[in-house]
C-alpha positions as CSV (number, residue, x, y, z in Angstrom):
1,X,43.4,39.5,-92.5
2,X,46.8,40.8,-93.4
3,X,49.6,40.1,-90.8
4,X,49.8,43.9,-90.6
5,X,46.7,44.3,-89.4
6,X,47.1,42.1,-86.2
7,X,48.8,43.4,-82.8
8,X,52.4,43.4,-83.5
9,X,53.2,41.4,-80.6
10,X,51.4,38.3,-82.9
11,X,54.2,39.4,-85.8
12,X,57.2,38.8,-83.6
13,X,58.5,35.3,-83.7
14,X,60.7,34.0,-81.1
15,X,62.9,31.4,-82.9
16,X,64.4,28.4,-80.4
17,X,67.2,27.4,-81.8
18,X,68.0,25.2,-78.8
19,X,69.3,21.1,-78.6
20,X,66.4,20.1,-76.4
21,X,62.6,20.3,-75.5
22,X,64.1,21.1,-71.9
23,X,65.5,24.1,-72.6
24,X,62.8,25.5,-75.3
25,X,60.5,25.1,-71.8
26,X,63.3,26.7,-69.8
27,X,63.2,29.5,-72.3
28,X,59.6,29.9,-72.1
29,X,59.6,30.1,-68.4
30,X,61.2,33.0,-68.5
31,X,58.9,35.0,-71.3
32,X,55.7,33.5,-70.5
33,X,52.8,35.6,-70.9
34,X,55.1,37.5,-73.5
35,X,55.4,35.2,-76.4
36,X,52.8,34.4,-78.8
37,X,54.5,32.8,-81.8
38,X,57.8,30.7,-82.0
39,X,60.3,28.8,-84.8
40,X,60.4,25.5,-84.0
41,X,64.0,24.6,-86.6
42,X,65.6,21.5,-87.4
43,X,68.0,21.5,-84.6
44,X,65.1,21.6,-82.0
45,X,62.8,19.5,-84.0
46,X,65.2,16.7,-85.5
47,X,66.2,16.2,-81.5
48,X,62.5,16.4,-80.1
49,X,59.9,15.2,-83.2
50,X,56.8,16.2,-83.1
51,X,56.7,16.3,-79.1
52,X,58.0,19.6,-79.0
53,X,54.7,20.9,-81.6
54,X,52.3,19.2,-79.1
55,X,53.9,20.9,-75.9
56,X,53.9,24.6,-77.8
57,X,50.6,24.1,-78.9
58,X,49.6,22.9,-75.2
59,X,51.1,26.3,-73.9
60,X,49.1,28.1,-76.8
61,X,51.4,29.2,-79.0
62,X,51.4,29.8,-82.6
63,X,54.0,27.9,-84.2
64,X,56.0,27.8,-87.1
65,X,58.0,24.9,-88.2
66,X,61.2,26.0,-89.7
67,X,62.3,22.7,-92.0
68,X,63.4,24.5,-95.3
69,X,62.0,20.9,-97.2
70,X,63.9,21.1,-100.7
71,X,63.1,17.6,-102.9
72,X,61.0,16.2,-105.4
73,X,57.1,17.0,-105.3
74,X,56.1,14.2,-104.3
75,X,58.0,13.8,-101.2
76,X,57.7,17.9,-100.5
77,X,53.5,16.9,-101.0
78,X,53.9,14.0,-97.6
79,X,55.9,16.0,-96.0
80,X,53.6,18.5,-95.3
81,X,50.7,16.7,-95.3
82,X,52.4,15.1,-92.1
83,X,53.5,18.9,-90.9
84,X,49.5,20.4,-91.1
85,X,48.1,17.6,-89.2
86,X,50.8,18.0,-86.1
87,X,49.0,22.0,-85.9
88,X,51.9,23.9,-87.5
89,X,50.5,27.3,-88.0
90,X,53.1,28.0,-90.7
91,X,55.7,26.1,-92.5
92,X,58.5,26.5,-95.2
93,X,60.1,25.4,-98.6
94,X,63.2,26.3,-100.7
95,X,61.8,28.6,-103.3
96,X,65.2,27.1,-105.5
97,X,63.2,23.7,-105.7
98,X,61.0,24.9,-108.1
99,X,57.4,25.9,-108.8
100,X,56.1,22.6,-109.6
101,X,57.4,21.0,-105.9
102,X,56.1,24.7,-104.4
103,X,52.8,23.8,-105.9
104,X,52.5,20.1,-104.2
105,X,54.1,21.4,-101.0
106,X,50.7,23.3,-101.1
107,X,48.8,20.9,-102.1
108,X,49.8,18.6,-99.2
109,X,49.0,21.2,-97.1
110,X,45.4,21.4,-98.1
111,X,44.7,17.7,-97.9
112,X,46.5,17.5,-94.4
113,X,44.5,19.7,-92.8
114,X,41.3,18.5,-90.6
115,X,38.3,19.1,-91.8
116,X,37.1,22.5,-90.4
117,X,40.3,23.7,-89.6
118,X,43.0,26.5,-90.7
119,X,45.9,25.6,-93.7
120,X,48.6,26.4,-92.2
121,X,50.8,29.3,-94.2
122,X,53.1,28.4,-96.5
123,X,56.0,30.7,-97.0
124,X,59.2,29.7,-99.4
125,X,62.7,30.5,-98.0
126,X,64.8,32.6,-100.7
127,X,68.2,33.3,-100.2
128,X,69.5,32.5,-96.7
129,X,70.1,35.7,-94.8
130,X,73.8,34.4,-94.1
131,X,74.4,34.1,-97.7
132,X,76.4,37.3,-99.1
133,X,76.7,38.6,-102.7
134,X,80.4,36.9,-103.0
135,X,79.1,33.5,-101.6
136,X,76.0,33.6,-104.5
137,X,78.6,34.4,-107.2
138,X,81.4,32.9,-106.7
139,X,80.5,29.8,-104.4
140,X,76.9,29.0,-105.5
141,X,77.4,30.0,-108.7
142,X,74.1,32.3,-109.3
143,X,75.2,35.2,-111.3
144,X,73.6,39.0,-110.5
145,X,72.5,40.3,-107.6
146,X,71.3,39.1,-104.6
147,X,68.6,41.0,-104.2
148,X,67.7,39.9,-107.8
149,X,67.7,36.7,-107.6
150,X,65.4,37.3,-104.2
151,X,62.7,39.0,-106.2
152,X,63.1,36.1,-108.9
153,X,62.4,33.4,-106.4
154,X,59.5,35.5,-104.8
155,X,57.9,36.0,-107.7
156,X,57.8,32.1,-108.5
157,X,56.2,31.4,-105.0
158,X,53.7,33.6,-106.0
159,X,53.1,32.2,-109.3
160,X,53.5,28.7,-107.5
161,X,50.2,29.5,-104.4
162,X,52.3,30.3,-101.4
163,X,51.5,32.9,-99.0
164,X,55.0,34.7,-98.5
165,X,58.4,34.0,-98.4
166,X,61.4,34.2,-96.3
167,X,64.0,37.2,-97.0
168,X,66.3,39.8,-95.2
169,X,63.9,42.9,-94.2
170,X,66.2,44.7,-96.5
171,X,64.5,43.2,-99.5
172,X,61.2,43.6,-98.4
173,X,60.5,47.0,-100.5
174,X,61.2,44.7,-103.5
175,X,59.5,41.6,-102.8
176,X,56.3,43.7,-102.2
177,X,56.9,45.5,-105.4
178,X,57.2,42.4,-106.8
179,X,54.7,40.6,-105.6
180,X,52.0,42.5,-104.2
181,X,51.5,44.4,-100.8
182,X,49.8,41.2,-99.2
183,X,52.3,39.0,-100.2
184,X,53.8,37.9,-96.7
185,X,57.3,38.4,-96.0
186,X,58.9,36.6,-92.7
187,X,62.3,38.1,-91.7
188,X,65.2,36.5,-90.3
189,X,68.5,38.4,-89.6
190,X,66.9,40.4,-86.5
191,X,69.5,42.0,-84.5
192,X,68.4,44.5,-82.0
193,X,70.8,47.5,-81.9
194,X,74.6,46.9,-80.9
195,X,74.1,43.4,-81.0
196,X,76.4,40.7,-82.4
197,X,75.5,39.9,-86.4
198,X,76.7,36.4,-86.0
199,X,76.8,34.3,-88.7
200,X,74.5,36.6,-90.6
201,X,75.3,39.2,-93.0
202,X,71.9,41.1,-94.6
203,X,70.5,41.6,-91.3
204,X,68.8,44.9,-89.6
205,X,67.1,46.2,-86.3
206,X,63.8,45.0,-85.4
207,X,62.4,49.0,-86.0
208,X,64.2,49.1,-89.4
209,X,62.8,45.8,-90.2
210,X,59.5,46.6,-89.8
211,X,59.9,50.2,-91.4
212,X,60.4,48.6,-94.7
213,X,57.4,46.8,-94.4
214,X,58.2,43.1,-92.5
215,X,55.1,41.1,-91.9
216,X,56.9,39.1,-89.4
217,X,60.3,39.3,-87.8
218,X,61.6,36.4,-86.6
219,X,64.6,36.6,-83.8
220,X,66.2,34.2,-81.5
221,X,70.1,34.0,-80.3
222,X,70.0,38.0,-79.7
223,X,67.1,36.7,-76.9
224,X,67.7,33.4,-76.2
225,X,71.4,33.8,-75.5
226,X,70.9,37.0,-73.5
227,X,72.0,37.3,-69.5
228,X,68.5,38.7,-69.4
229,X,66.0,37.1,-72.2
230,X,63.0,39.3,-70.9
231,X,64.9,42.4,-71.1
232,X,66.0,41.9,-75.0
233,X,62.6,40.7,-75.9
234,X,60.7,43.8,-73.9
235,X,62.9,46.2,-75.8
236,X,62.6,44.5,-79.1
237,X,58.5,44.6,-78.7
238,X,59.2,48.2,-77.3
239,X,61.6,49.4,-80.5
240,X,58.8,47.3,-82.8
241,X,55.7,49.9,-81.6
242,X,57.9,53.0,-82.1
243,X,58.9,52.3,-85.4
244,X,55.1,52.2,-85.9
245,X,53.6,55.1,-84.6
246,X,51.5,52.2,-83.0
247,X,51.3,52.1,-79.2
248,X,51.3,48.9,-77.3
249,X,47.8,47.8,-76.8
C-alpha cells in the first residue's frame, strides 16, 4: 500500500534528535497517544545503541533509524543486516555511495529480516536539506543545480531497488517525475509556519510539504524544542489534513 494511502497521522514522523533515551521517554510522555512513527538519528542512537529501538518498539511505534551509512558494499550489506533484525521499520543510505553499495544495503536487508516478517524500507538520503546551491558548487564541488543533482541520485536508487529517498518537499514534484508516483519520498526541513529555519535552508510548512506530494514528513526541533510540544504537533497534524481536503479520522 502506498504511504499515501494510509491515515496521515502514520506519514508524520517525529524525529528525536535528543542526547539520551531519558529524554526521547520524556518527549514521549508528553505526546503519547499522538505519535505513531519516530527518527531515531545518530546522536540518539550512537548514545543509547540499540536499547532505545527496543523501548520504541515496546511503546509500539514505528521506527525509522536515521544512520545515513555511506561505505563500501560490503560493510553497507552488515550493517543493515544488523539494523532489520533490531525491528527498524525503515532505514537509510547516502545515494552519493553508489548503486552497487545501494544494491547490497538492500540486500542485507532481505537476509536480516526474520523469516515471516516485514523488510524494513529502504530510502537513500540525497542532498542534505541544509545543503544550499553555493555549498554544492563551490564547497562540494558538484556542478549544476541542486535540484538536479537530486533527481540524479533519485533516479540511481531507483535503478539500485530502494523504496524512496530523502529530499526537501520542494523537490518532490521532480523526484516523482523522475521516478515514478510510488517512489517514496521522506521529507526533512519541516518547519511549521513562523518558525525558526535553523540550520536548514530548502525547507517548507508541513501543508506545503504535503501539497507537493511528501509521502512522509519528518519534523522534530520545531516540536521537541517547543514550550508546549503537544501544541506544535496538534497543529502540524491539524495544518497536514487541511492541506488534504482529508478530515482527521
Amino acid at each position: 500500500m502506498a504511504a499515501r494511502d494510509t491515515d496521515l497521522r502514520d506519514r508524520v514522523i517525529l524525529a528525536l534528535d535528543v542526547p539520551t533515551i531519558g529524554e526521547a521517554e520524556s518527549c514521549l510522555n508528553r505526546l503519547e497517544g499522538e505519535v505513531r512513527y519516530v527518527k531515531v538519528g545518530m546522536e540518539l542512537f550512537y548514545a543509547a545503541g540499540p536499547e532505545v529501538i527496543h523501548m520504541l518498539k515496546e511503546r509500539g511505534l514505528r521506527v525509522f533509524v536515521d544512520l545515513k551509512v555511506h561505505d563500501i558494499p560490503n560493510t553497507a550489506r552488515g550493517a543493515m543486516k544488523s539494523l532489520a533484525r533490531l525491528g527498524a521499520d525503515m532505514v537509510n543510505v547516502h545515494a552519493a555511495g553508489g548503486k552497487a553499495m545501494m544494491a547490497a544495503a538492500r540486500e542485507g536487508l532481505e537476509e536480516g529480516t526474520p523469516a515471516g516478517g516485514t523488510r524494513p524500507l529502504l530510502i537513500g538520503v540525497t542532498m542534505l536539506t541544509s545543503t544550499s546551491q553555493a555549498v554544492m558548487n563551490q564547497e562540494i564541488g558538484i556542478p549544476g543545480l541542486v535540484e538536479e543533482t537530486v533527481v540524479r541520485y533519485a533516479s540511481l536508487a531507483r535503478d539500485a531497488g530502494l523504496d524512496g529517498v530523502v529530499a526537501s518537499p520542494l523537490e518532490v514534484p521532480l523526484i516523482k517525475k523522475a521516478a515514478g508516483e510510488t517512489f517514496l519520498t521522506v521529507t526533512p526541513g519541516i518547519r511549521p509556519a513562523g518558525a525558526d529555519k535553523g540550520d536548514q535552508t530548502r525547507v517548507t510548512t508541513p501543508a506545503e510539504a504535503f501539497r507537493l506530494g511528501s509521502d512522509y514528513l519528518v519534523i522534530g526541533r520545531a516540536v521537541t524544542a517547543a514550550d508546549d510540544p503537544l501544541a506544535v504537533w496538534q497543529s502540524v497534524i491539524h495544518a497536514s489534513y487541511g492541506s488534504t481536503g482529508r478530515n482527521r479520522g
